[in-house]
C-alpha positions as a printed NumPy array, in Angstrom:
array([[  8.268,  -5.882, -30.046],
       [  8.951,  -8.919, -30.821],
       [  6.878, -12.228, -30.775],
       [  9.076, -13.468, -27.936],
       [  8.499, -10.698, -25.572],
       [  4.972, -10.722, -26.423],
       [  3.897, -13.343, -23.527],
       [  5.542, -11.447, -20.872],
       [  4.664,  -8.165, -21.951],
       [  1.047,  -8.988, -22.042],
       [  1.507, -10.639, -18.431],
       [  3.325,  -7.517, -16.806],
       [  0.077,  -5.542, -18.676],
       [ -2.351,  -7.574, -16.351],
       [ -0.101,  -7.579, -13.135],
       [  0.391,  -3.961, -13.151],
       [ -3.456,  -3.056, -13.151],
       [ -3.562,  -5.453, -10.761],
       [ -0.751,  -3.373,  -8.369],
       [ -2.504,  -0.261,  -9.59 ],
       [ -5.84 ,  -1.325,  -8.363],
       [ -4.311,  -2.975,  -4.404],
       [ -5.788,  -1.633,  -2.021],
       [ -4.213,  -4.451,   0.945],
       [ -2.501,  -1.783,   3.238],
       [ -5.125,   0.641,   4.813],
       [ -2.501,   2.938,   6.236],
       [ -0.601,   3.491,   2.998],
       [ -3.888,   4.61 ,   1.027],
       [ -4.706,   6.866,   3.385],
       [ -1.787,   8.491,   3.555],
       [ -1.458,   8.132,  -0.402],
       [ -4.293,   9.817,  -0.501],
       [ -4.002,  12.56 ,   1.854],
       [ -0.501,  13.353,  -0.286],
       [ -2.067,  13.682,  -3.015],
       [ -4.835,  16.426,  -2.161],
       [ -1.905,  18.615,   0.061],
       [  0.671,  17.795,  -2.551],
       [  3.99 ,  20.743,  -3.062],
       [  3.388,  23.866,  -3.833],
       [  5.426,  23.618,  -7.186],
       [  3.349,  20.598,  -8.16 ],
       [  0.062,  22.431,  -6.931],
       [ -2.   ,  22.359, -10.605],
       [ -1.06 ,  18.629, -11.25 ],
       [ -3.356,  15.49 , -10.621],
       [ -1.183,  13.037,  -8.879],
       [ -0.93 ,   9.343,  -9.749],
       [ -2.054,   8.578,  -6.011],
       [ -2.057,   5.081,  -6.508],
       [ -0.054,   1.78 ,  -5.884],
       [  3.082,   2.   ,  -8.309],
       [  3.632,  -0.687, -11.029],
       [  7.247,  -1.689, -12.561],
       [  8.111,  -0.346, -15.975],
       [ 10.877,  -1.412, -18.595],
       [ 11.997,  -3.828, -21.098],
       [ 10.083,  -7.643, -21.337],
       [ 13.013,  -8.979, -22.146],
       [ 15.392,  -7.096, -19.552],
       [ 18.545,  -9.409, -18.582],
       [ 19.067,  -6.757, -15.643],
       [ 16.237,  -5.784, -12.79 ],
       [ 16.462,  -3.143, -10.78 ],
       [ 14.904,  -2.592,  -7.48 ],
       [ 14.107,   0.275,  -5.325],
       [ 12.385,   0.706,  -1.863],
       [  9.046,   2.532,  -2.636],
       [  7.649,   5.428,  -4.383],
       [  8.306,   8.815,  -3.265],
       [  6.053,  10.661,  -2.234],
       [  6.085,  13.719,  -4.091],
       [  8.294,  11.382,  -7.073],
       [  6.742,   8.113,  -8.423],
       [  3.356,   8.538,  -5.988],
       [  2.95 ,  11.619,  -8.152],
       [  3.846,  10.624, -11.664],
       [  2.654,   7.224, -11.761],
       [  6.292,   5.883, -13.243],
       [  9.277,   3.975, -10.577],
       [ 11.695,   6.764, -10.024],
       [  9.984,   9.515, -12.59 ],
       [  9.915,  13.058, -11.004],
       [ 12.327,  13.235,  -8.476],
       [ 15.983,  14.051,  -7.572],
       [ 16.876,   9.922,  -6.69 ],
       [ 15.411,   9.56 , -10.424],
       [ 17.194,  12.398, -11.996],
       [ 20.734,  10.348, -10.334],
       [ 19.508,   7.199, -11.48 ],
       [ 18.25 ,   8.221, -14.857],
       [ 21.591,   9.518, -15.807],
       [ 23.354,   6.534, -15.148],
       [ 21.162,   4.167, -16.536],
       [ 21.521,   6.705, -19.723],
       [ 25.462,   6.267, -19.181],
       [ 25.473,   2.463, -18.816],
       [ 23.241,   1.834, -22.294],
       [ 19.906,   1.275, -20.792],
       [ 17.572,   4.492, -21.015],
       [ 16.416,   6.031, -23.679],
       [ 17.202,   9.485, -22.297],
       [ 18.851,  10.83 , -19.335],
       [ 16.128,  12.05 , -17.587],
       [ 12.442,  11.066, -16.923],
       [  9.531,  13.885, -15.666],
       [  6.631,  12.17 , -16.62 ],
       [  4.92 ,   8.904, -17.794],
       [  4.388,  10.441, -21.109],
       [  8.163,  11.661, -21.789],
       [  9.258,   9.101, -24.332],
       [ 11.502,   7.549, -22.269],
       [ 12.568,   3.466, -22.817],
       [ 14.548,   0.964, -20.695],
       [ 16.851,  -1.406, -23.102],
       [ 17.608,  -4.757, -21.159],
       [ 16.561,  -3.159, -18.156],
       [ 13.423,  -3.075, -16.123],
       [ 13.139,  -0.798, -12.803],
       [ 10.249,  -1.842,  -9.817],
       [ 10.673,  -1.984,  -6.116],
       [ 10.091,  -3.889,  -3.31 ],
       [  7.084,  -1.851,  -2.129],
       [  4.505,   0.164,  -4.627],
       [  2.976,   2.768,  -2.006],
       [  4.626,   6.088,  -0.623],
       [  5.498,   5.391,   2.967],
       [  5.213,   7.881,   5.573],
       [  8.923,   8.116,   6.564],
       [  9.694,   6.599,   3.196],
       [  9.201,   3.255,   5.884],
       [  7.066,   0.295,   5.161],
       [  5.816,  -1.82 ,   7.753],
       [  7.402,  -5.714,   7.984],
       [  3.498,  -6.478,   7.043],
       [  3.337,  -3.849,   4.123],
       [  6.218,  -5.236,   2.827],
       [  5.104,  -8.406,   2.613],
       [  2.161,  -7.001,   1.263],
       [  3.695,  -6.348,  -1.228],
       [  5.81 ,  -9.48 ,  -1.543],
       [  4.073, -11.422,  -4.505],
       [  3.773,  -8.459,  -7.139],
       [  8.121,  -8.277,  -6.5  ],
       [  7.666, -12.338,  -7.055],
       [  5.461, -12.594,  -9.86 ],
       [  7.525,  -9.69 , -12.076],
       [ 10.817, -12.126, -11.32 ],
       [  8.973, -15.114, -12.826],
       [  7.147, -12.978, -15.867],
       [ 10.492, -11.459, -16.573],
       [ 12.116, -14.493, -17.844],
       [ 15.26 , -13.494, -19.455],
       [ 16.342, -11.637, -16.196],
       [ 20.081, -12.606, -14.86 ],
       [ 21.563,  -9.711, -12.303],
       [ 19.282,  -8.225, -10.053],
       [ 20.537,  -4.825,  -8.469],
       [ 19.133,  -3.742,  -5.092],
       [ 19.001,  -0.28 ,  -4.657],
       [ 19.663,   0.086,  -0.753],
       [ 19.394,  -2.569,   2.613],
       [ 15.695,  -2.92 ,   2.565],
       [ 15.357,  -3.812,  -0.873],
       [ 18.027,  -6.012,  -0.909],
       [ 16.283,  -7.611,   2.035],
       [ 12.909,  -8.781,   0.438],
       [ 14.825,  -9.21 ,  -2.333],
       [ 16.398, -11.749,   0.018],
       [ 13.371, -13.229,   1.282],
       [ 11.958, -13.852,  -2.293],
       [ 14.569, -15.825,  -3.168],
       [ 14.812, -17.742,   0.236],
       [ 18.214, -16.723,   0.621],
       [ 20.258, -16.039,   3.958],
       [ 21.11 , -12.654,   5.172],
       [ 24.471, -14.029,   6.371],
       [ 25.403, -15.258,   2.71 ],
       [ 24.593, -11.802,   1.059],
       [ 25.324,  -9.365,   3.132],
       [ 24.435,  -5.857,   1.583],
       [ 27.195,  -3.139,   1.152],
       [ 27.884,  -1.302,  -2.309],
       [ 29.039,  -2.502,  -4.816],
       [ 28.357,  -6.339,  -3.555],
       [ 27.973,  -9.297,  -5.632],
       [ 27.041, -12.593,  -5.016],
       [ 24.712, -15.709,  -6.623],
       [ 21.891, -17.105,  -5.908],
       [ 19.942, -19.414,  -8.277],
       [ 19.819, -18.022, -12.167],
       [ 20.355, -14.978, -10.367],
       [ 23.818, -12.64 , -10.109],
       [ 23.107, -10.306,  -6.763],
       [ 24.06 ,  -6.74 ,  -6.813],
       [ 24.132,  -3.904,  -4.399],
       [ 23.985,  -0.681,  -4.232],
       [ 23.804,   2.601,  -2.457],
       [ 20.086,   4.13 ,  -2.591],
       [ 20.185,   7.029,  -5.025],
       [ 18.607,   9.098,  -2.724],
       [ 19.201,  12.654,  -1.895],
       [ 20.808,  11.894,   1.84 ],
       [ 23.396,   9.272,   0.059],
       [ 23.921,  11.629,  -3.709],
       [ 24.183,  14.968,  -1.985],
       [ 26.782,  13.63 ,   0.644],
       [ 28.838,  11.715,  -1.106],
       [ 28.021,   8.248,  -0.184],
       [ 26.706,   7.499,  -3.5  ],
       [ 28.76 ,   9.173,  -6.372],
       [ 28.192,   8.984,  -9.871],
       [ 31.24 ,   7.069, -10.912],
       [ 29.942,   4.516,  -7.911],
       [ 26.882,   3.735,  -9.626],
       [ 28.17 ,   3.37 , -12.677],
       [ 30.827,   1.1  , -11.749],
       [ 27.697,  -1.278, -10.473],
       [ 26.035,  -0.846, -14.019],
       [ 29.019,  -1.531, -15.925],
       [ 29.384,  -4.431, -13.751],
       [ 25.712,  -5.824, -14.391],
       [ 25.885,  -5.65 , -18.09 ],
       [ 28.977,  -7.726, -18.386],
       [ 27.244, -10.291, -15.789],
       [ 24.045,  -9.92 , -18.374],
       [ 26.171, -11.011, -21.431]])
């Protein structure tokens, strides 16, 4: 690592315990917690994460990318954004594709995996019931999505991975709806910032078609030319 990614690297350290330790929305505990002692059958002998979700990737990403929340049965379980589930397996490909993992697939905190340039949070760090947050979880949640943007210093093109995300993305910045609107493949400015969009790499959008691979790999191909 080097000595310039040192500072923020030591920052993100102390803000993720921090996320790791909230404990703001009552509703999302419980139900973390309740997850976590049914879990899925084919996850029956593992200890799940069961706690608020931190960020993970490079210090010194140029490119953030954000998702909605933790899966349930996904991120809630492994402790890692995206790690352990079929919207990571998608996105883990492509980020493999584009240049920025390590590896093209992620099971486990522990799996050697790396993010070059890149670093992947969301805009909420608790499983939802309904994969939903509440207007006041979200906002919750609001200052962790802040403080990341301002510890990750050498970020340029933020990528919002579905409407809601691109929302409190939205909201952080203190940008208008009306001059962003979301759709895939989007791109707009605001500040320091280059805007993308796309398509949640969820099951519902990857299985039908909405989100291809060649679609989300146009967007990553299109962030690391706006990263330099």
């Amino acid at each position: 690592m080097s000595k310039s990614s040192q500072k923020p690297a030591v920052e993100l350290g102390i803000l993720n315990a921090e996320i790791a330790a909230c404990q703001r929305c009552r509703r999302l505990r419980e139900y973390g917690d309740e997850v976590a002692k049914r879990k899925r059958a084919a996850f029956a002998q593992e200890v799940y994460w069961a706690r608020p979700v931190p960020g993970f990737g490079d210090p010194e990403a140029a490119v953030i990318l954000i998702g909605l929340a933790p899966a349930a049965h996904g991120a809630h379980r492994t402790g890692r954004m995206f790690t352990g589930d079929r919207s990571g397996d998608f996105l883990f490909a492509a980020l493999y594709r584009a240049g920025f993992a390590s590896q093209t697939e992620s099971r486990e905190r522990g799996d050697g995996l790396r993010l070059r340039g890149a670093y992947l949070t969301a805009s909420a760090r608790c499983a939802p019931p309904d994969n939903r947050p509440t207007p006041g979880e979200f906002e919750n949640c609001r200052s962790f999505l802040q403080r990341e943007l301002d510890q990750l210093v050498n970020a340029r093109v933020l990528i919002s991975l579905g409407q809601l995300a691109h929302q409190q993305v939205l909201k952080i910045l203190g940008e208008r709806p009306c001059d962003h609107p979301f759709a895939h493949g989007a791109e707009s400015a605001a500040g320091r910032y280059h805007l993308l969009a796309s398509y949640h790499p969820s099951q519902q959008n990857t299985f039908t078609g909405r989100l291809t691979a060649r679609m989300l790999d146009g967007v990553l191909k299109r962030a690391r030319t706006l990263a330099g």
